[in-house]
N, C-alpha and C positions, 0 to 999 in steps of 0.2 A: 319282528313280530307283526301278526295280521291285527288290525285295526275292530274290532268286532264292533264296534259303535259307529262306525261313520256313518253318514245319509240319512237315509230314513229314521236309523234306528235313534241317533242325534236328535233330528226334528222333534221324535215324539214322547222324546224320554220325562219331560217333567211330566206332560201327562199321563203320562203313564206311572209314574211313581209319587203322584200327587196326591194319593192318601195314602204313602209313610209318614211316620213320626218325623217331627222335626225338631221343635221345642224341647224333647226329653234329651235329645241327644246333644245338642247346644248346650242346655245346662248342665248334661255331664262335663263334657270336653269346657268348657268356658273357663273353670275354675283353675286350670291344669294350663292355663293358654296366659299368663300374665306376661311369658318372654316371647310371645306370639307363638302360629300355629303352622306347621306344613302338612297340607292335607293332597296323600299319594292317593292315586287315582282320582283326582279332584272333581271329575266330571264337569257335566252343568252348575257347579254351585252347590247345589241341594244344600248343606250343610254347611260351605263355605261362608256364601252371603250374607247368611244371621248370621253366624258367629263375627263376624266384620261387622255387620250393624251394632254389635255391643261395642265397640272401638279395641278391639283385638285384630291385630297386623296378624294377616293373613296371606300365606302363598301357595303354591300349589303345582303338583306335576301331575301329566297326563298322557296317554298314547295317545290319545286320539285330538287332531286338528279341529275336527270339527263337532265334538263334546266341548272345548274351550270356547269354539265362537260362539255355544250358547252362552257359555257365560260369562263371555267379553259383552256379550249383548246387554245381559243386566247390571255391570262394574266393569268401569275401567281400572278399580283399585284394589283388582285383588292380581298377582303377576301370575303366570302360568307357563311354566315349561316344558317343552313337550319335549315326550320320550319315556323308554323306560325307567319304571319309578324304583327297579332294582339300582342302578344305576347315573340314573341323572342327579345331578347336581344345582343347587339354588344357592343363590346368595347367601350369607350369614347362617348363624343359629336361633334356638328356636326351644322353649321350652315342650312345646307339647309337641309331638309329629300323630298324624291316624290315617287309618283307612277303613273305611266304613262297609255295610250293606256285601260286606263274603267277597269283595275286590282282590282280599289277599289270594284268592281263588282262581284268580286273572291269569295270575304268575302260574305255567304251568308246571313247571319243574320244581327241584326240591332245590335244585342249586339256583337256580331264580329268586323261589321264596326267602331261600338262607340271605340274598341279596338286598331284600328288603330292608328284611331287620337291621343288618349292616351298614345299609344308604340310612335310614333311620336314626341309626342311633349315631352315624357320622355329623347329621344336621342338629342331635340336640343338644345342650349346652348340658352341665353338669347339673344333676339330678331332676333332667327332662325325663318325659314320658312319651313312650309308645303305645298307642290305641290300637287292638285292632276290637271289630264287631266280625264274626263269623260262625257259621253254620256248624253243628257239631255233625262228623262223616255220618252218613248214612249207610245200610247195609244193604238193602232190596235193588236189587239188580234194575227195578223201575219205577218210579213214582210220582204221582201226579199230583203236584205242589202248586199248583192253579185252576181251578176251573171257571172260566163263567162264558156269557155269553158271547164274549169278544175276546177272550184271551184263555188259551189253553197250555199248562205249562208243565213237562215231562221231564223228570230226571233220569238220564241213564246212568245207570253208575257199574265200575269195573274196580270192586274191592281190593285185588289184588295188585292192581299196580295204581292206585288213588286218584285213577283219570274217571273220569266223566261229562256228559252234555249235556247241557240244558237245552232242551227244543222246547221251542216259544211258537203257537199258532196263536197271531194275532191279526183278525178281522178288521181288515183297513178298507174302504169304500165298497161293500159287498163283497169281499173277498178275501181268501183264508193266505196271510204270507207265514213263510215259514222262517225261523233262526234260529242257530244251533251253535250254539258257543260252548269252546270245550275249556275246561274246567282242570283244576287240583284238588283233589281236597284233603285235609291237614289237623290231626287228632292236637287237641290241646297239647298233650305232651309236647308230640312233636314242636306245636311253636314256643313250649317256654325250652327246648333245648337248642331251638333257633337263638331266640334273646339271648342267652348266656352265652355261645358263640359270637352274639354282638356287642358282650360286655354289660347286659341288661339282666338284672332280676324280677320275678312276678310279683308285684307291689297286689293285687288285688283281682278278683275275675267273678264275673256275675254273667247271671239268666237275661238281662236285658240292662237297656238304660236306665229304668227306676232302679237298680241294684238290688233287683230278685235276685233272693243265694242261687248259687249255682248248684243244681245237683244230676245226678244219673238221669232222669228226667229231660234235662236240657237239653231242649232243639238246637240252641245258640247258645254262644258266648260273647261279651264284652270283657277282653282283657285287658290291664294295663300293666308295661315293665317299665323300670324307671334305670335311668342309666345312675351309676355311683356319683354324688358329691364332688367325688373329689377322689 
């Protein structure tokens, strides 16, 4: 799999995503994290590092090398494995596992994504939870889900087979770079009949991290499945 974060895109990722939410999502995911947390597509932190400053044991997988040395740079105690997060493996279990900010999106395939939930629910102990936060599909063949004066952001999207790109113009020292990340994307259903191939029921699913209901309306979603007891 191609690395779509390394370099630049690395350097300039906190700031660039320095005013999302952070706090809301921590106190979601916090309460769910007593037997610790594994957080797929770990990034820079973003999410990780609070949740670790509440003293919640934290680990993390990632594809990208150099997304982690961000966040080697701010903890050296949070562990991070690199590779794919369909399939990589981390030490021990884990009551809460997530992936945050449409990551699950990352995964372009259906049999990648089904891999997820699977690596997922293989890390969590009995009656752990799977988080995801993701975008609900969109239909318009193009749309413009950024604009300002330094960052212009275009979805292409191919309904029929669930591929699409996000092209990102973002003005870096007078000058317009271009990245184009391509994309999955994956109707609610589809991921709670992921879960149940992973052994996981939908414990609960809302509009955001305040736990706005969820309805026909929703841009997003925040799901969570929880694996059986026992």
């Amino acid at each position: 799999m191609k690395d779509w974060f390394a370099g630049r895109v690395a350097e300039r990722y906190d700031a660039e995503t320095a005013d999302m939410p952070v706090e809301p999502v921590v106190d979601f995911l916090a309460p769910l994290a007593a037997g610790g947390a594994l957080e797929l597509a770990i990034g820079t932190g973003r999410i990780a590092v609070p949740l670790a400053r509440r003293g919640i044991r934290v680990a993390g997988i990632d594809l990208s090398e150099d997304m982690a040395a961000q966040l080697r740079r701010k903890t050296a105690d949070i562990p991070v494995a690199i590779g794919d997060m369909a399939t990589t493996r981390v030490d021990g279990t884990f009551s809460l596992a997530y992936v945050v900010f449409n990551s699950i999106n990352n995964v372009t395939t259906q049999e990648g994504q089904v891999g997820v939930f699977a690596n997922a629910a293989a890390h969590l102990e009995p009656g752990g939870c799977f988080v995801v936060e993701v975008g609900v599909p969109g239909l318009a063949p193009l749309e413009v889900f950024d604009l300002s004066d330094t960052h212009v952001g275009i979805d292409e999207r191919h309904p029929g087979t669930q591929e699409f790109v996000s092209h990102h113009f973002t003005l870096v020292d007078g000058r317009w770079e271009r990245n184009s990340v391509p994309f999955r994307s994956v109707s609610p259903g589809e991921l709670d009949l992921m879960a149940r191939l992973a052994g996981m029921t939908l414990r609960e699913r809302w509009s955001g991290w305040d736990r706005t209901p969820f309805t026909a309306e929703s841009l997003k979603h925040v799901s969570v499945w929880e694996k059986p007891a026992g």
